[in-house]
C-alpha positions in Angstrom: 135.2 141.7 160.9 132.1 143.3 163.3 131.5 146.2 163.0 132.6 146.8 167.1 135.4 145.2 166.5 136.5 147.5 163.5 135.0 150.9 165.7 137.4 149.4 168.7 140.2 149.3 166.3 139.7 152.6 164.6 139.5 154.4 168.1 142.5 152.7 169.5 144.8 154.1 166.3 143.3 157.6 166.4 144.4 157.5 170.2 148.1 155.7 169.9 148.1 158.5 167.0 147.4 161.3 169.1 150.0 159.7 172.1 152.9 160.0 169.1 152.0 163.2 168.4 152.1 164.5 172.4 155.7 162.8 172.4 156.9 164.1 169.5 156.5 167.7 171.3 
């Protein structure tokens, strides 16, 4: 996996994480 690739992934579930938690409010 590159390393991009793996940053791009990381940020993307740390900001569908944060999305759950502002619906969950």
């Amino acid at each position: 996996m590159n390393l991009a690739q793996a940053y791009v992934i990381m940020r993307f579930t740390g900001l569908s994480e944060t999305f759950s938690r502002f619906k969950n409010v």
